[in-house]
TIDOGU-406204 format. One record per residue: residue number from 1; x, y, z of N, C-alpha, C in turn. Coordinates in steps of 0.001 Angstrom, whole numbers. Each point is the difference from the previous one (the first is absolute). Layout:
> NUM, X, Y, Z, X, Y, Z, X, Y, Z
...
***
This chain:
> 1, -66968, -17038, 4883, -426, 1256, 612, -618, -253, 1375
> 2, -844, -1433, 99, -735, -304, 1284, 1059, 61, 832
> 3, 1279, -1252, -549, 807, 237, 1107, 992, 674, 378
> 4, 202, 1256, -838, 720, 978, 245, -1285, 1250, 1306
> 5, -1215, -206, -122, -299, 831, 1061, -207, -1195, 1203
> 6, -236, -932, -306, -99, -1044, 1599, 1168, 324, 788
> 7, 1177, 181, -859, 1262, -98, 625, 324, 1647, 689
> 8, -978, 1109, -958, 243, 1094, 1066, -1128, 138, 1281
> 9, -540, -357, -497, -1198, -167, 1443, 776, -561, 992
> 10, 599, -1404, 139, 839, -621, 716, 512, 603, 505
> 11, 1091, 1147, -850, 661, 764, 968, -709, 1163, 710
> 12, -709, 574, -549, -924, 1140, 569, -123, -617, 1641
> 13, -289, -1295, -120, -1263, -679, 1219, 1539, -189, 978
> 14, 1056, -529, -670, 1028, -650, 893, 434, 2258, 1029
> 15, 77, 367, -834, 902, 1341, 195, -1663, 856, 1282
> 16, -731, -329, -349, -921, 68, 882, 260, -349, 1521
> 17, -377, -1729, -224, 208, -733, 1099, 891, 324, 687
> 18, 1423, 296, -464, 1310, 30, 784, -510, 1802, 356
> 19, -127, 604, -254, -490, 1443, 421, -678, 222, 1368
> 20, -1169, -677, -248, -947, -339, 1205, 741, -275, 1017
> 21, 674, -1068, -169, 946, -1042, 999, 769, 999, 742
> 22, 794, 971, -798, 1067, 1114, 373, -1068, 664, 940
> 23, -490, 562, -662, -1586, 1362, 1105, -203, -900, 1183
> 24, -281, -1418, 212, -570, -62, 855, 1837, -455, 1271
> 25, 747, -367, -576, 1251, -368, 1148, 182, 1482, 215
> 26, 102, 892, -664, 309, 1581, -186, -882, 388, 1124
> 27, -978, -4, 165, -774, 649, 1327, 430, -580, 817
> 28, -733, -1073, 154, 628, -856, 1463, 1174, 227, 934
> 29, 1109, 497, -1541, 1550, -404, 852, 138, 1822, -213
> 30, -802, 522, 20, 167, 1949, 51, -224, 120, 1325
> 31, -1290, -517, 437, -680, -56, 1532, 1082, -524, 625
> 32, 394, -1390, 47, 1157, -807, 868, 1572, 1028, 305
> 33, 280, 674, -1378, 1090, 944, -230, -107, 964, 938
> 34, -1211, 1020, 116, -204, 640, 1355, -69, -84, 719
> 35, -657, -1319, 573, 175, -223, 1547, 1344, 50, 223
> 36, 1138, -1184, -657, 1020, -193, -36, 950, 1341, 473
> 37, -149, 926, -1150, 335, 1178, 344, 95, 757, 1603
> 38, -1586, -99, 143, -192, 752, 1249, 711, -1504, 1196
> 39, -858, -1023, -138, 1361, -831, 1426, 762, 361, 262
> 40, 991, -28, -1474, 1276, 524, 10, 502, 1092, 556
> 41, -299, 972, -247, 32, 1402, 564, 385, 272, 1528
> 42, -1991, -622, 294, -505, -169, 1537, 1348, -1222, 1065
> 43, 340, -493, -956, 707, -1323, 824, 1877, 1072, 227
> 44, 61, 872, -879, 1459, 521, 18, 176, 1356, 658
> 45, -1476, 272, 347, -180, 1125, 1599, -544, -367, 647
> 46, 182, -987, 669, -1295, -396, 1381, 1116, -813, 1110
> 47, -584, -316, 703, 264, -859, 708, 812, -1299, -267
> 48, -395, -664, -1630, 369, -647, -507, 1171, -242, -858
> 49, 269, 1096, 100, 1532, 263, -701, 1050, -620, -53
> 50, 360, -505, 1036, 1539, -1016, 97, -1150, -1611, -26
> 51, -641, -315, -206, -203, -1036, -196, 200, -84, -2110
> 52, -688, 1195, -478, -321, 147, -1044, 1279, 190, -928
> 53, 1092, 642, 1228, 1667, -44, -757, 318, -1153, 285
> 54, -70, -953, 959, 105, -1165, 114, 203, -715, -1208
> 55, -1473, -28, -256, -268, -1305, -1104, 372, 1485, -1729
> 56, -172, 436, 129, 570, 1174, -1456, 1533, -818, 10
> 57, 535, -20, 1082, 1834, -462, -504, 324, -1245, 410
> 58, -1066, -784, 261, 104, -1430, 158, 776, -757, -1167
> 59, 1540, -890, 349, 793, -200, -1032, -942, -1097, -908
> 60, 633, 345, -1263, -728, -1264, -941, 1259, -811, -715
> 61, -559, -1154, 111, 1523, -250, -970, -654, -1798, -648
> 62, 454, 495, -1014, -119, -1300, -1052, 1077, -147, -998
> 63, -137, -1550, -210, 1549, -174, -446, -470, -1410, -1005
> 64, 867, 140, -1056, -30, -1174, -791, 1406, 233, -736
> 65, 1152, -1715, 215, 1463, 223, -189, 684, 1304, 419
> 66, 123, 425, -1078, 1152, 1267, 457, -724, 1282, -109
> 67, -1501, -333, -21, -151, 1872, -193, -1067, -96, 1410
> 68, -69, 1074, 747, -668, 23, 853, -318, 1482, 100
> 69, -1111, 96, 787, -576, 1766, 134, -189, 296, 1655
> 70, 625, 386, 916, -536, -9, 990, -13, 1700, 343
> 71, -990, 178, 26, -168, 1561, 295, -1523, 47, 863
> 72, -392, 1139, 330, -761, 385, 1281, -1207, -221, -1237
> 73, -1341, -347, 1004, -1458, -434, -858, -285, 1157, -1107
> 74, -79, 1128, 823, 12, 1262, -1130, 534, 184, -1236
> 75, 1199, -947, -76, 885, 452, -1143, -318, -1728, -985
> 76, -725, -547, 548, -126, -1746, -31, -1360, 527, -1212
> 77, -1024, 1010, 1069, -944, 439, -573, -368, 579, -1510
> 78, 1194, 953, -11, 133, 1372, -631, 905, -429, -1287
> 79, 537, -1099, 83, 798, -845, -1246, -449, -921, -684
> 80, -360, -1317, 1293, -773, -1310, -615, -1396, 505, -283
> 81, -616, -325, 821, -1267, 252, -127, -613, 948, -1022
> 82, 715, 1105, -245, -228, 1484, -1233, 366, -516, -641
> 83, 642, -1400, -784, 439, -445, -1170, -1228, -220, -815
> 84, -520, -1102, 1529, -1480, -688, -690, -867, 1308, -349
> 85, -223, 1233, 508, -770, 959, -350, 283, 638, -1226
> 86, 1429, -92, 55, -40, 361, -1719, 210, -941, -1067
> 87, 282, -1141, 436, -659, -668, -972, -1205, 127, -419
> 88, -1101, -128, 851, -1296, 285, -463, -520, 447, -1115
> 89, 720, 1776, 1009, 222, 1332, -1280, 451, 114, -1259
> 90, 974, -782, -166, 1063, -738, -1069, -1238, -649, -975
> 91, -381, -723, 517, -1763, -1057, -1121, -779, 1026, -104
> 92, -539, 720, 1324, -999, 905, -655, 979, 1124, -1730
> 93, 413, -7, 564, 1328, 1056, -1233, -429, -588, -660
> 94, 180, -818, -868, 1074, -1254, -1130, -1902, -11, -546
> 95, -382, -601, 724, -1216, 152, -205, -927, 748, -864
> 96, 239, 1558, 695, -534, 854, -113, 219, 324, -1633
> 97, 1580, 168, -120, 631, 279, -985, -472, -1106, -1135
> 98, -170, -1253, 45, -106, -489, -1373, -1523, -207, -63
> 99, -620, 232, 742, -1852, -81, -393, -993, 728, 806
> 100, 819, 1093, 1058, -1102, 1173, 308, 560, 1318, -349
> 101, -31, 742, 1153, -777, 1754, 169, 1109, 336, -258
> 102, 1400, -472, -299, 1825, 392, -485, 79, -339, -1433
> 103, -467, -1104, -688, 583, -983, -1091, 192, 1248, -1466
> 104, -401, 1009, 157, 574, 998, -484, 1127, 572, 73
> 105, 901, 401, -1033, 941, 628, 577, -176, 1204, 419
> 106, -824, 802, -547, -533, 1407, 1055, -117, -140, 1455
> 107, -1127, -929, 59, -461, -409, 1399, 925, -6, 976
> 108, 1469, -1548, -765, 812, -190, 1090, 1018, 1225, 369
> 109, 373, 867, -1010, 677, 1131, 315, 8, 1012, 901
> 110, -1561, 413, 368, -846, 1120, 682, 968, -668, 1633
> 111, -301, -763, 71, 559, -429, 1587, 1242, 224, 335
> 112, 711, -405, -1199, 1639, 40, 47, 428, 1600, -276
> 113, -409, 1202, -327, -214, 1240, -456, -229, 905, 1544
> 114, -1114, -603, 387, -774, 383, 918, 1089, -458, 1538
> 115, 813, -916, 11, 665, -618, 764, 1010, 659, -20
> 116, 531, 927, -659, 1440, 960, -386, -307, 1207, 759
> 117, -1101, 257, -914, -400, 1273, 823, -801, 475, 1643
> 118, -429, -1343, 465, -72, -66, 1229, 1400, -409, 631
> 119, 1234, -70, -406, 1054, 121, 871, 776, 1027, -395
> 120, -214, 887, -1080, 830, 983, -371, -430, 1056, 974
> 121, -1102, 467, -41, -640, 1086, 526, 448, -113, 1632
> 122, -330, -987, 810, 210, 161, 1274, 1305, -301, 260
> 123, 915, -322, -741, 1810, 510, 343, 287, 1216, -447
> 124, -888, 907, -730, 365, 1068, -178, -457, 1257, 1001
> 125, -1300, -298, 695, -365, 591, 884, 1110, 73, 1028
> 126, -178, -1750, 621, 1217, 89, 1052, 1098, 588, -233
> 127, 474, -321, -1104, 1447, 1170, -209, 131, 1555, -45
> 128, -1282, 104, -163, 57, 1874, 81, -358, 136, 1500
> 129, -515, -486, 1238, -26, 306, 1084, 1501, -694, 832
> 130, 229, -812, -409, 1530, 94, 733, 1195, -440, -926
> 131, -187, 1372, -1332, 1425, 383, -676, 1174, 378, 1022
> 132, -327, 793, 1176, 1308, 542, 805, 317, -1039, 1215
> 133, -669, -1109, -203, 476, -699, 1027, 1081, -1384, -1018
> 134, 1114, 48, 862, 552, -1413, -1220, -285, -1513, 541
> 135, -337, 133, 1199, -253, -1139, 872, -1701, -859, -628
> 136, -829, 1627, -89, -1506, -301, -145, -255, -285, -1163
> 137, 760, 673, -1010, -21, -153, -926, 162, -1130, -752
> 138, 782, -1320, 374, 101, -1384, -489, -1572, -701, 124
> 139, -946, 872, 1028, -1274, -1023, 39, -696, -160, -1132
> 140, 260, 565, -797, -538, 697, -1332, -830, -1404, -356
> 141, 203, -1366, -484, -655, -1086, -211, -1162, -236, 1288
> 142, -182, 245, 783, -709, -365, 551, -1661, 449, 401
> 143, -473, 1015, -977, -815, 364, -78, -560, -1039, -1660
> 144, 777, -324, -624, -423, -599, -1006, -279, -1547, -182
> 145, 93, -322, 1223, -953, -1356, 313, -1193, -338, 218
> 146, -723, -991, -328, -1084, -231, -82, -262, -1431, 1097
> 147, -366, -144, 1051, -45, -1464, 535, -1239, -710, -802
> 148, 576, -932, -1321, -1009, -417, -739, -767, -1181, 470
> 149, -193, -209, 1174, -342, -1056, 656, -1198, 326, 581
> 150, -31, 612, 972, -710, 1504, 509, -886, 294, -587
> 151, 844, 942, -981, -666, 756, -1270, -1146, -663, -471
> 152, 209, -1262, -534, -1225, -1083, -660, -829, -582, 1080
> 153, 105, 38, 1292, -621, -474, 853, -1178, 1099, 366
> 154, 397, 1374, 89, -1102, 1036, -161, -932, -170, -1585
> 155, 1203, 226, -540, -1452, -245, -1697, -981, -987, 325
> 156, 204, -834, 533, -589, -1236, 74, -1566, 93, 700
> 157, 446, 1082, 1120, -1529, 290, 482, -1311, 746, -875
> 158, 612, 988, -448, -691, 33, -1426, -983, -553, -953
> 159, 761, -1404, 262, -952, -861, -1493, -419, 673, -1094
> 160, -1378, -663, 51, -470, 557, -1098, -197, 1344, -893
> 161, 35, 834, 943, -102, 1267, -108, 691, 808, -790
> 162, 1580, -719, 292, 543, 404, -1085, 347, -800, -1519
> 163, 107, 984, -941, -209, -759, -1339, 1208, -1150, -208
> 164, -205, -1458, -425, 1206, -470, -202, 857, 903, -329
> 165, 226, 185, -1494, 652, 736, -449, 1089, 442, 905
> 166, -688, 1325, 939, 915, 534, 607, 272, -875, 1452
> 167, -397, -599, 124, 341, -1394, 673, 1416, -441, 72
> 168, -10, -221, -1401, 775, -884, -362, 1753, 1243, -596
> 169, -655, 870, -589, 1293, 846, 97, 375, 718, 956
> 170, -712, -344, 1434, 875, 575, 1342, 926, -877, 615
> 171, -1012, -1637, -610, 876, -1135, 382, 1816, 81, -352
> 172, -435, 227, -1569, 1068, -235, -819, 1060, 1778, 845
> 173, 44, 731, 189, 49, 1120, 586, 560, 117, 1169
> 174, -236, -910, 812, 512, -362, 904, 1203, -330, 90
> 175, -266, -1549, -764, 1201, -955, -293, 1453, 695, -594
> 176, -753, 1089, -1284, 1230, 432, -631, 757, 1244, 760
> 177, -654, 768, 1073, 643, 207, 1002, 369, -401, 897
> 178, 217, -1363, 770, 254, -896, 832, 1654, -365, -664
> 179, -180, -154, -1296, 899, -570, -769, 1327, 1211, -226
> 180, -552, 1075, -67, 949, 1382, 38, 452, 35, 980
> 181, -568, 314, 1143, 678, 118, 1493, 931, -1188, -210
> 182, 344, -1165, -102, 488, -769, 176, 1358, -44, -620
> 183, -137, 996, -1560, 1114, -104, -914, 853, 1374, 751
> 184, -822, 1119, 477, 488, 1385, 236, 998, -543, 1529
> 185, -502, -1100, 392, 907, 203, 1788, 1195, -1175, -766
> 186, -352, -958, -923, 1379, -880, 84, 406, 1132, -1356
> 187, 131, 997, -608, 531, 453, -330, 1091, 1134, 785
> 188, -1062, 1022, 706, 667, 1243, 774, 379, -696, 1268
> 189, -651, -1053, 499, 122, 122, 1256, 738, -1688, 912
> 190, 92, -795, -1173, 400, -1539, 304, 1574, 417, -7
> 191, 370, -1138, 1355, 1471, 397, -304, 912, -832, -486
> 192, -726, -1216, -679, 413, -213, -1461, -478, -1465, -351
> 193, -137, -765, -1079, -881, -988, -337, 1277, -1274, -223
> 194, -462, -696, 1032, 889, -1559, -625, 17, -922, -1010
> 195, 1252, 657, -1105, -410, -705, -1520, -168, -1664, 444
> 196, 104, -1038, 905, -299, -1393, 279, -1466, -316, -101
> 197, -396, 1137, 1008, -1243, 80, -406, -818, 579, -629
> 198, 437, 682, -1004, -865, 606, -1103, 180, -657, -1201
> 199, 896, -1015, -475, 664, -1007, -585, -1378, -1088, 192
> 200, -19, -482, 1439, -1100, -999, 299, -1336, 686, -345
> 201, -254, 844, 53, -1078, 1101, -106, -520, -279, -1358
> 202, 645, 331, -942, -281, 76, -1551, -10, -1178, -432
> 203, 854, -1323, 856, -168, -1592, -834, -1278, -456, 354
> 204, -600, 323, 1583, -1047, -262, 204, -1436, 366, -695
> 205, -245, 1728, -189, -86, 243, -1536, -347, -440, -977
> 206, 690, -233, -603, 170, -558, -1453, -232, -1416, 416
> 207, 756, -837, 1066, -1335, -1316, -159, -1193, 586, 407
> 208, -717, 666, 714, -1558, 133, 82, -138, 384, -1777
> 209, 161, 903, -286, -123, 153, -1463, -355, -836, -1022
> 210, 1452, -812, 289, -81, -1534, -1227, -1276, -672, 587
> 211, -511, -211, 1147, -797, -1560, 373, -1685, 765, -352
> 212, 223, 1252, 6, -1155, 920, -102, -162, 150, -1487
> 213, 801, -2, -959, 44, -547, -1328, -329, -1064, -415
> 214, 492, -991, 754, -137, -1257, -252, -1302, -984, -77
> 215, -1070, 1028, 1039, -1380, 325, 114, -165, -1600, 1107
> 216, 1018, 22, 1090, -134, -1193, 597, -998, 693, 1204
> 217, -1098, -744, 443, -951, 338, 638, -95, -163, 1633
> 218, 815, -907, 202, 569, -546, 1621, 187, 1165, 747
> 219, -674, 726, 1216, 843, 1015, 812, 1545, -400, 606
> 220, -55, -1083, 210, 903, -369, 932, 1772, 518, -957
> 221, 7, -107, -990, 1239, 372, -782, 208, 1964, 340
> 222, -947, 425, -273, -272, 1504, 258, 771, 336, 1525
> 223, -721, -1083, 784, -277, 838, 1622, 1619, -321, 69
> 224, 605, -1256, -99, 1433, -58, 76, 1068, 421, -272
> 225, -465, 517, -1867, 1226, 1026, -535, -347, 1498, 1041
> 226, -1470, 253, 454, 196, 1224, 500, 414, 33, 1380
> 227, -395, -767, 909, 949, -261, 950, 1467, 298, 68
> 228, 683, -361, -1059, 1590, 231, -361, 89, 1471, -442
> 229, -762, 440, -876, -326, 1686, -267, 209, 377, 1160
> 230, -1186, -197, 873, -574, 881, 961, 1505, 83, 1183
> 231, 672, -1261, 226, 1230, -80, 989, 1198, 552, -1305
> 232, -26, 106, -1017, 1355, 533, -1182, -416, 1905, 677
> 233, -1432, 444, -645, 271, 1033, 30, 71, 845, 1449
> 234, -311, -916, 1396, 123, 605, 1202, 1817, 309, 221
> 235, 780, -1285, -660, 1396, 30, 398, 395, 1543, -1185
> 236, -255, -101, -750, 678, 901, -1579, -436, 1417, 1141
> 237, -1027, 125, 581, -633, 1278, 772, -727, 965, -960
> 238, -676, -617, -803, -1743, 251, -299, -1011, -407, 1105
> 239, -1036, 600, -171, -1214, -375, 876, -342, -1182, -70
> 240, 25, -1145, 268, -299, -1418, -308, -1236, -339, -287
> 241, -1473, 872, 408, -1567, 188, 255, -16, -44, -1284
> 242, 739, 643, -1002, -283, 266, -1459, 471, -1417, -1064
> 243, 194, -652, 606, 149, -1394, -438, -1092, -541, -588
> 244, -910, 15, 663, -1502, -204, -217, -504, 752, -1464
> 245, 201, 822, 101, -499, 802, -1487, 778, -716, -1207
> 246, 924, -520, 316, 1009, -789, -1714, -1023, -837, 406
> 247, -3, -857, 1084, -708, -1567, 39, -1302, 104, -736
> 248, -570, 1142, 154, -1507, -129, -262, 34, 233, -1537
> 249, 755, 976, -574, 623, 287, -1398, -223, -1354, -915
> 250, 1107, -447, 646, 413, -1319, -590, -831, -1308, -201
> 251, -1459, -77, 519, -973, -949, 695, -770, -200, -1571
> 252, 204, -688, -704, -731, 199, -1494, -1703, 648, 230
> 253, -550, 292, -1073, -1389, 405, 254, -994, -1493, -161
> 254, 635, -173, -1496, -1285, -1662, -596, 1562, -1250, 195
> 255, -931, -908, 259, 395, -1299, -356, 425, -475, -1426
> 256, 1312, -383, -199, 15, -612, -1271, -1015, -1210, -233
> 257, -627, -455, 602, -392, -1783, -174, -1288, 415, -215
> 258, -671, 1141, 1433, -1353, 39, -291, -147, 1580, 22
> 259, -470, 822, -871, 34, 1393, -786, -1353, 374, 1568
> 260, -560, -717, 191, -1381, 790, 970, 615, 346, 1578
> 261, 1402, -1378, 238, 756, 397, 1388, 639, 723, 31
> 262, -43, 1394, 951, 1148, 756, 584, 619, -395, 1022
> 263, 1419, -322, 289, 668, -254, 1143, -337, 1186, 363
> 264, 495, 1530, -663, 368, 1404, 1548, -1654, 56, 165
> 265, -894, -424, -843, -1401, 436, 1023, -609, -946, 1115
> 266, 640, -1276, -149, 252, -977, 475, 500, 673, 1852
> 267, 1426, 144, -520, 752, 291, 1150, -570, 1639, 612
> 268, -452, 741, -517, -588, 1345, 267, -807, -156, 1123
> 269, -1048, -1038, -440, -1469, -181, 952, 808, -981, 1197
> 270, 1085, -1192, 136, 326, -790, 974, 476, 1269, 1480
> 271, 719, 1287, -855, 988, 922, 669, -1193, 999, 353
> 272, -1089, 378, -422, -427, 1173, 489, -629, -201, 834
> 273, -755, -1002, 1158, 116, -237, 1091, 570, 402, 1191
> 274, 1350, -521, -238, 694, -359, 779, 1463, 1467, 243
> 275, -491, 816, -1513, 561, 1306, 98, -641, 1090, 827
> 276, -1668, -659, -315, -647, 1190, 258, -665, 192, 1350
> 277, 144, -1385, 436, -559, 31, 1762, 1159, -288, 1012
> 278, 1063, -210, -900, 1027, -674, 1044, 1675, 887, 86
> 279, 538, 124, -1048, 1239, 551, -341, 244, 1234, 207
> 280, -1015, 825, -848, -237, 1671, 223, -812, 247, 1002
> 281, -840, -447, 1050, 78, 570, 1245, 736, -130, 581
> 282, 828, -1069, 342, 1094, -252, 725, 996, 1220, -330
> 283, 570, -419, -1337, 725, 1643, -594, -635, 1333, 1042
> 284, -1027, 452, 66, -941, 927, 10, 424, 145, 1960
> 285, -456, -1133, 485, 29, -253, 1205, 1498, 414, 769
> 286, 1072, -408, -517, 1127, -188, 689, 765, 1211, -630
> 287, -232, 522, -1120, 578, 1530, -313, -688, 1438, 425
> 288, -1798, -142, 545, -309, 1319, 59, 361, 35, 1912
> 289, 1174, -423, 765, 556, 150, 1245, 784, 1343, -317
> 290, -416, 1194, 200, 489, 1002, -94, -117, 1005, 880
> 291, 774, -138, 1226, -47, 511, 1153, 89, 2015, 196
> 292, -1452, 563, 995, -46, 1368, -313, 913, 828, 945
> 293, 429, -1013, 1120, 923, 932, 1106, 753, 862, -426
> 294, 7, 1092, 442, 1197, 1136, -450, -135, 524, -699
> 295, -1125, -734, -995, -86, 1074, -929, -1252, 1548, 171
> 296, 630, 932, -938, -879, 1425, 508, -183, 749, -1274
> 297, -850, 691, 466, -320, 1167, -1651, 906, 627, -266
> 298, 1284, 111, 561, 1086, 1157, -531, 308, -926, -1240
> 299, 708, -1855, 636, 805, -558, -887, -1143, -189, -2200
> 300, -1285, 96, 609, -320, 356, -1243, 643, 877, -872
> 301, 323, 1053, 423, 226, 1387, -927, 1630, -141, -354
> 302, 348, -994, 963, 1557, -77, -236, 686, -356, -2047
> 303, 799, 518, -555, 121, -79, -1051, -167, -1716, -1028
> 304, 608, -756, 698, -181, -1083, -511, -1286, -425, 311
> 305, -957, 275, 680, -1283, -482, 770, -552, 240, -1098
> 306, 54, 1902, -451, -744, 510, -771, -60, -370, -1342
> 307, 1351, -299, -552, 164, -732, -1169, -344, -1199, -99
> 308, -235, -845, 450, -552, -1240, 70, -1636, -37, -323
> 309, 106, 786, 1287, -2249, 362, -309, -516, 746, -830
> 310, 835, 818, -795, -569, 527, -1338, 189, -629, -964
> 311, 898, -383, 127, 676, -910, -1505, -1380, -1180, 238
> 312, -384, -581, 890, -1171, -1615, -322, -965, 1198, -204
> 313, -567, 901, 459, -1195, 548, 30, -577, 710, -803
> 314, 1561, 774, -761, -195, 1196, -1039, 534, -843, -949
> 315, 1584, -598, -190, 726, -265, -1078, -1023, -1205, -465
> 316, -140, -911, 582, -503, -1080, -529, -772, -130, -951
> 317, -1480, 915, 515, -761, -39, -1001, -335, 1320, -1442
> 318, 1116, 553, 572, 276, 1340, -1027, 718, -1005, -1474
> 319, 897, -707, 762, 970, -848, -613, -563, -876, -737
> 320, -1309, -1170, 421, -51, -699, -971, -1063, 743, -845
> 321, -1057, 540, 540, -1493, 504, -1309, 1626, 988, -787
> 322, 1065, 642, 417, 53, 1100, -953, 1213, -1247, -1200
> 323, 53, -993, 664, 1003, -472, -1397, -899, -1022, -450
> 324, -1400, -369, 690, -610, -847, -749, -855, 691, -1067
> 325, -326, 1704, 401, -270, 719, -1401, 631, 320, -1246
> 326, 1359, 9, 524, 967, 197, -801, -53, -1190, -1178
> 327, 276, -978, 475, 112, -971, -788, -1089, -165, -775
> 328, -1429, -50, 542, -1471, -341, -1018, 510, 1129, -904
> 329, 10, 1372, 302, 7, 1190, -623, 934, -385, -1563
> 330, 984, -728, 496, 1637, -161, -651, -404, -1598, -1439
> 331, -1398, -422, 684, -200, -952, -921, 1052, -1512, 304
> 332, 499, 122, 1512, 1038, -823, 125, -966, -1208, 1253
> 333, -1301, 43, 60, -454, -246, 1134, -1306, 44, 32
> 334, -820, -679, 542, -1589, -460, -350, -595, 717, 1327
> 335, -1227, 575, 231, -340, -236, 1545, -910, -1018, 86
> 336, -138, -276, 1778, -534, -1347, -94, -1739, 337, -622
> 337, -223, -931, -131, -2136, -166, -606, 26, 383, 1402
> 338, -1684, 1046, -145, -857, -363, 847, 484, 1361, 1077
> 339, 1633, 477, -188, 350, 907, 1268, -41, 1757, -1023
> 340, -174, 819, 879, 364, 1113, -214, 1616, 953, 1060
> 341, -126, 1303, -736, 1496, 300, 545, -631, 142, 1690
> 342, -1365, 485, 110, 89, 307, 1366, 134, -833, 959
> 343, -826, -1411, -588, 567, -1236, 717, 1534, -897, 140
> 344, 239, 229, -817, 2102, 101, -488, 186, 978, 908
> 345, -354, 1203, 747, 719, 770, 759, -606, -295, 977
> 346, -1075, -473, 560, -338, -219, 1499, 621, -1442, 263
> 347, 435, -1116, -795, 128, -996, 447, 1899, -270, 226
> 348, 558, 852, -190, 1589, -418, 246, -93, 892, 1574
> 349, -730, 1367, 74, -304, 496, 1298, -481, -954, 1047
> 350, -720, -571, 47, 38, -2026, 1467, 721, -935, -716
> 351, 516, 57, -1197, 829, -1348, 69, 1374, 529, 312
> 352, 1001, 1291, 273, 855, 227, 92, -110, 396, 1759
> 353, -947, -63, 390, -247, 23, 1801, 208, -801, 288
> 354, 188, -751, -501, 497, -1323, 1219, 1968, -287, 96
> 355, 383, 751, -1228, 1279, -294, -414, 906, 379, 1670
> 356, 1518, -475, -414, 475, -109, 1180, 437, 1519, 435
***
């Protein structure tokens, strides 16, 4: 009995520690995220502008044997680099799910529920403001994105304030809309997927799978099969960034040899560093270049304008509190500890402001 509670204290203290750890990279890299933001901005109307497109499409290119990537820094950015970010996300997940604020199946559902209905609602808006257009009318997906990168980089300023709990199911919330947008454009909108590389896609896969079974603890086997992921699913024409989320999946939790080592908490704390002061501002930095010339208050009101800005503003959060009630209501779905509905409805309202 002693050492059945030593061993939950242990975890109490470990699930702690790593908490803290999160709150405190989480501020730091919220503050860094805004500046980032505003540079960005300031650097893509000023004076500075063609220096700032300059280095935005500065070629990148890396090569090992026969596969090579050479594309402009932005896209170097927005692929490689967002792998490692969702990997991260990927451990915090996996994580979450087998020993925190998800490991329920209620819990983990509410996000995935809540993730439907924040993309149902704002393609339906957009479609009722430009039903008579057939041109405007294809934008229809694009109000139902979430930039989950972004997105978690605002929560982040936050901290403490807000309850894990709902912390942690905006996290998860994010992701599983990050993950929709992704299926809705290579579904409606990809103009078509290379079985060579979706072939390489799934072997890569299933070895992360097996070696993640196998409970072998080495990163270096991981980072390599995902490497091959990450270049399988860019050729097949999936998002390649989402590579990272199998990798982190796949990352065992305990050690077979020693039950007290975690490799993914291991690898969690090496990556959140280097995610959180370095990767996602950069992300942050080199995407918020969004130039205001030309633009005017008419093109707001314009139909696709309008559908776009209601659908994040209205659909979004109509969308997730009304299917994340649905579901608690339905008994199919937990809400998080600690939150209420009014806080479930003020918090998809700034985390869906930042979306694209």
């Amino acid at each position: 009995m002693r050492a059945k509670r030593s061993d939950e204290l242990k975890r109490t203290m470990q699930r702690a520690t790593a908490l803290s750890r999160l709150f405190r990279f989480e501020t730091v890299s919220g503050l860094v995220i805004v500046v980032a933001l505003v540079l960005g901005f300031v650097a893509a109307n000023s004076e500075l502008a063609p220096w700032y497109r300059l280095v935005h499409h500065m070629p990148v290119h890396l090569g090992l044997g026969g596969l090579e990537f050479r594309e402009p820094l932005i896209e170097f950015i927005n692929t490689f680099l967002m792998a490692l970010f969702f990997l991260l996300i990927g451990l915090e997940l996996k994580r979450e799910l087998l020993e925190g604020q998800l490991a329920t199946r209620g819990a983990a559902a509410l996000p995935l529920f809540a993730a439907i209905g924040g993309m149902v609602f704002p393609a339906l808006i957009y479609a009722s403001i430009n039903v008579s257009d057939p041109v405007g009318i294809r934008g229809w997906a694009i109000p139902t994105a979430t930039d989950a990168v972004l997105a978690l980089g605002v929560l982040s300023l936050l901290g403490r304030r807000v309850p894990p709990g709902l912390k942690i199911f905006l996290m998860a919330l994010a992701i599983f809309d990050d993950i929709g947008a992704v299926l809705v454009i290579g579904v409606f909108y990809a103009q078509g997927i290379s079985a060579p590389g979706l072939v390489a896609a799934v072997a890569a896969t299933i070895g992360l799978a097996i070696i993640g079974r196998s409970g072998l603890e080495h990163p270096v086997p991981y980072l390599l099969l995902g490497m091959v992921l990450w270049v399988a699913m860019g050729k097949a024409g999936i998002e390649p960034a989402l590579a990272g989320i199998v990798i982190g999946a796949s990352v065992p939790m305990r050690a077979r040899r020693d039950g007290d080592y975690s490799p993914l908490r291991s690898l969690e704390r090496g990556l959140q560093p280097w995610v959180a002061l370095c990767v996602v501002p950069l992300f942050a930095f080199f995407n918020a270049g969004v130039r205001l010339q030309g633009e005017t208050i008419e093109t707001l009101f314009e139909p696709v304008s309008l559908g776009v800005i209601l659908g994040l503003a209205l659909g979004k959060p109509l969308g997730i509190v009304s299917a994340s009630w649905l579901s608690v209501k339905l008994g199919l779905a937990q809400r998080p500890k600690g939150a209420g509905w009014g806080q479930l409805w003020e918090s998809p309202c700034w985390l869906e402001s930042v979306s694209p």
